[in-house]
Backbone as JSON, one array per atom type, in Angstrom:
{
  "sequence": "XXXXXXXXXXXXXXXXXXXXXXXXXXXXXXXXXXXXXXXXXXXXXXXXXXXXXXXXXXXXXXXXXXXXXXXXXXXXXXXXXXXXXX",
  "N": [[-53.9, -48.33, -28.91], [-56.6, -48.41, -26.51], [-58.7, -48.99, -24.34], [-61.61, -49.36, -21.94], [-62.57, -51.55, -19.58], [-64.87, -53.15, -18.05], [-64.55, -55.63, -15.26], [-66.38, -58.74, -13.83], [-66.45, -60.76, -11.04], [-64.68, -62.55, -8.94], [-63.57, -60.26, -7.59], [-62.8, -58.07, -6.31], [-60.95, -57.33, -3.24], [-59.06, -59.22, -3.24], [-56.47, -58.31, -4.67], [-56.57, -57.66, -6.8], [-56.36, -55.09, -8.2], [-53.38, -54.42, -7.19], [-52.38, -56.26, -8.64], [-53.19, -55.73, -11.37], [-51.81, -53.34, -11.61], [-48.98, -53.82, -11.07], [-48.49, -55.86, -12.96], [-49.26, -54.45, -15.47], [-47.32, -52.34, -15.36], [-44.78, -53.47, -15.43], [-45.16, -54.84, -18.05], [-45.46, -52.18, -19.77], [-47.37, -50.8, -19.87], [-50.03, -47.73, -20.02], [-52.57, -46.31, -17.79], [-55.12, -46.54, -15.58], [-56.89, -48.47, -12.57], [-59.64, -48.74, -10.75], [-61.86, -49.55, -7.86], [-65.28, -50.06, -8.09], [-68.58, -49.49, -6.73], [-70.32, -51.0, -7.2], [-69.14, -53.52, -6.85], [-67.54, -54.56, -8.66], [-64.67, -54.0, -10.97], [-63.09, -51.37, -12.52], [-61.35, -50.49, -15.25], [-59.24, -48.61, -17.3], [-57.18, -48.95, -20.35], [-53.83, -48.71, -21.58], [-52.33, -49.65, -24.67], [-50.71, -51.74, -26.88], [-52.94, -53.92, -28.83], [-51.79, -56.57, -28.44], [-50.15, -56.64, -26.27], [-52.2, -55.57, -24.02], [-54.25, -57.93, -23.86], [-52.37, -59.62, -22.91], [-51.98, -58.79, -20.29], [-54.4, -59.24, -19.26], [-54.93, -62.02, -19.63], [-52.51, -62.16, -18.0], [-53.55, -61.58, -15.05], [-55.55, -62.54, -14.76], [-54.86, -65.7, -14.48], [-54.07, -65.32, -11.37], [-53.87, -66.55, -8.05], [-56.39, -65.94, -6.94], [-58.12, -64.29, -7.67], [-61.04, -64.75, -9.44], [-62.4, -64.08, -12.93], [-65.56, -63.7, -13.59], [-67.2, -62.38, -15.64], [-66.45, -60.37, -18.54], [-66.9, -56.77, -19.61], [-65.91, -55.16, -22.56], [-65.05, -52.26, -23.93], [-63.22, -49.96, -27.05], [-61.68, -47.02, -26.7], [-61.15, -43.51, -26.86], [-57.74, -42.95, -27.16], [-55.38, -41.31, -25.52], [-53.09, -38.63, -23.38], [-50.42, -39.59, -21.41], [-48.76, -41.23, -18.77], [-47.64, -43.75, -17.45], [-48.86, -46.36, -15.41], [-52.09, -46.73, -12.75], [-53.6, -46.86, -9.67], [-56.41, -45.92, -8.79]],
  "CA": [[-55.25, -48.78, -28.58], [-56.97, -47.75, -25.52], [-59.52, -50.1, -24.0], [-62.1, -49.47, -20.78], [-62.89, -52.83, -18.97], [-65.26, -53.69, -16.43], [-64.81, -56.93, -14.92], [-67.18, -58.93, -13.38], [-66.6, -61.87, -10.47], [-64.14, -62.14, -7.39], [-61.98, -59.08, -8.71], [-62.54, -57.04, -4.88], [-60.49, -57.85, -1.79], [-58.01, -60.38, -3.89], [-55.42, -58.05, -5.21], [-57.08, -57.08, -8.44], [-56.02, -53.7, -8.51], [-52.17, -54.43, -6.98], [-51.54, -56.83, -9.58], [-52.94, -54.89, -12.39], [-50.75, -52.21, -11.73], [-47.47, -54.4, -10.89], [-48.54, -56.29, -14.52], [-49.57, -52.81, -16.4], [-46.08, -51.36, -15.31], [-43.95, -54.34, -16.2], [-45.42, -54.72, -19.12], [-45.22, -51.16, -20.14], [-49.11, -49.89, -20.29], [-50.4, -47.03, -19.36], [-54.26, -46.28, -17.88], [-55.52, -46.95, -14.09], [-57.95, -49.48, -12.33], [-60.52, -48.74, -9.48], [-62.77, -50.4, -7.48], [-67.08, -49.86, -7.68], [-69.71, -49.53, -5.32], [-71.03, -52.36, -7.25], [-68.59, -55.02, -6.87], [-66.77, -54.67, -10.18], [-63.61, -53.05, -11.15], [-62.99, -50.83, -14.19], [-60.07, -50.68, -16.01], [-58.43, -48.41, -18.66], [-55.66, -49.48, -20.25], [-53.53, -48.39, -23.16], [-51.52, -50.05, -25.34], [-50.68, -52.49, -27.7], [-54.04, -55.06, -28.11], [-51.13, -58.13, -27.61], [-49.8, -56.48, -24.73], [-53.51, -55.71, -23.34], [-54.49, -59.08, -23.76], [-51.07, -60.06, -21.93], [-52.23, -58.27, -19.2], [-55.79, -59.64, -18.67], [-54.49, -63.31, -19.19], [-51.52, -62.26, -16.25], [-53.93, -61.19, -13.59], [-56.6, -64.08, -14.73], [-53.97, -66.31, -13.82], [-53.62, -65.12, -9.82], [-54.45, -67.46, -7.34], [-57.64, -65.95, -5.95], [-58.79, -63.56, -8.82], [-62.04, -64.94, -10.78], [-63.08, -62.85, -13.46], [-66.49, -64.2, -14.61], [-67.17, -61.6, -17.13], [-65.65, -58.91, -18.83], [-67.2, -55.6, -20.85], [-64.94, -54.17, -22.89], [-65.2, -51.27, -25.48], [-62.26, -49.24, -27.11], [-62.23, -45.77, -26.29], [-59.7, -42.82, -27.55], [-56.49, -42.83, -26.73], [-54.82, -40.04, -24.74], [-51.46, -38.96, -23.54], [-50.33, -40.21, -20.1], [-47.67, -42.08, -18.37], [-47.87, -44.93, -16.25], [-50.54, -47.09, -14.97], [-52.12, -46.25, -11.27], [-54.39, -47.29, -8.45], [-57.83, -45.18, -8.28]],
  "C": [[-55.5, -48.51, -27.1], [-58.51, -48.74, -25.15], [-60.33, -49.5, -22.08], [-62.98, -50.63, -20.9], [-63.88, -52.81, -17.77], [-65.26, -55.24, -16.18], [-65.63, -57.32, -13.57], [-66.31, -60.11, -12.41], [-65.78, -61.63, -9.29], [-63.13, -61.62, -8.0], [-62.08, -57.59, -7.18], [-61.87, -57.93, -3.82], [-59.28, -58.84, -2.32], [-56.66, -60.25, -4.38], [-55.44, -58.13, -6.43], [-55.99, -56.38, -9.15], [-54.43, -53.41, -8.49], [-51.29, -55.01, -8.62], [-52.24, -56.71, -11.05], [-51.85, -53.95, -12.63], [-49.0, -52.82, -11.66], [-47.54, -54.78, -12.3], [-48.13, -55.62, -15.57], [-47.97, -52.54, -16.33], [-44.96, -52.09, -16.11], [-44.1, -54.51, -17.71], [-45.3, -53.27, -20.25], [-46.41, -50.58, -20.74], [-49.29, -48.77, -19.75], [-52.24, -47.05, -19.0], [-54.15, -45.99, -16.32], [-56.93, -47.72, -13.91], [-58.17, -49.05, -10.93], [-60.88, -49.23, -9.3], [-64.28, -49.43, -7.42], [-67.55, -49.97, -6.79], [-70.29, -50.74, -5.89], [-70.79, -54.01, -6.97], [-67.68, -55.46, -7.87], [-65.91, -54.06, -10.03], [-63.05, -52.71, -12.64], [-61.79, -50.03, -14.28], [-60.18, -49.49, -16.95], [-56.98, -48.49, -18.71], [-55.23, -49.1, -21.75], [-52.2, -48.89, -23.58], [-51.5, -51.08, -26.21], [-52.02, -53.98, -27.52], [-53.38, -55.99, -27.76], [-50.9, -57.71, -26.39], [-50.91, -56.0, -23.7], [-54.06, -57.14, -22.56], [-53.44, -60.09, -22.67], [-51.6, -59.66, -20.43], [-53.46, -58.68, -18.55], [-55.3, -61.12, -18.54], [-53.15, -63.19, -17.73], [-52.35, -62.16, -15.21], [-55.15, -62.38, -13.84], [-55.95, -65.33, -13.89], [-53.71, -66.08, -12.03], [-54.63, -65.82, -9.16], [-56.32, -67.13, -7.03], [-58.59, -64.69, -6.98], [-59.89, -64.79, -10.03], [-62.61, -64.16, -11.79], [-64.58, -63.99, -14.66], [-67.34, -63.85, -15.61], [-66.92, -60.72, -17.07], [-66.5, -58.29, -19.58], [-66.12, -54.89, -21.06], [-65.02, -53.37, -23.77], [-63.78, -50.46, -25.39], [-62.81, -47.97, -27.36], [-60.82, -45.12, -26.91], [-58.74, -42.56, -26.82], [-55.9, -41.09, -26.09], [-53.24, -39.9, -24.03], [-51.48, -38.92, -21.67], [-49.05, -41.13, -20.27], [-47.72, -42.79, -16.69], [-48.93, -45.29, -15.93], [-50.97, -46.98, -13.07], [-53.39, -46.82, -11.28], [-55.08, -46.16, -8.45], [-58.0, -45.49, -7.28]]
}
């Protein structure tokens, strides 16, 4: 499964993007997460929907990360390795 995210709320300046990718890796996802001109940060991420979901509840969890809404649609899968910093 293959999933692009945008999340909405205090997800710039907080260590979004670090501790997606420390999460993503541990966990064993692949994709990458940038930051917007708008204020948002969009995600793809691939892998298992539990271990997706694992991954949005880990970085929900960080002290200073709010995410006060998410869009998410699944998108097609592709071949890649490892998860990275845009």
């Amino acid at each position: 499964m293959r999933k692009r995210i945008l999340f909405y709320g205090r997800v710039q300046g907080v260590g979004f993007r670090y501790s997606s990718y420390t999460e993503a890796n541990l966990i064993g996802l692949t994709g990458w997460v940038r930051n917007l001109s708008d204020g948002t940060v969009e995600m793809e991420v691939q892998g298992t929907k539990e271990k997706i979901q694992q991954l949005i509840e880990n970085i929900s969890s960080q002290r200073f990360i709010s995410i006060e809404y998410k869009e998410e649609e699944q998108i097609e899968e592709i071949e890649e390795e490892g998860f990275e910093i845009r």
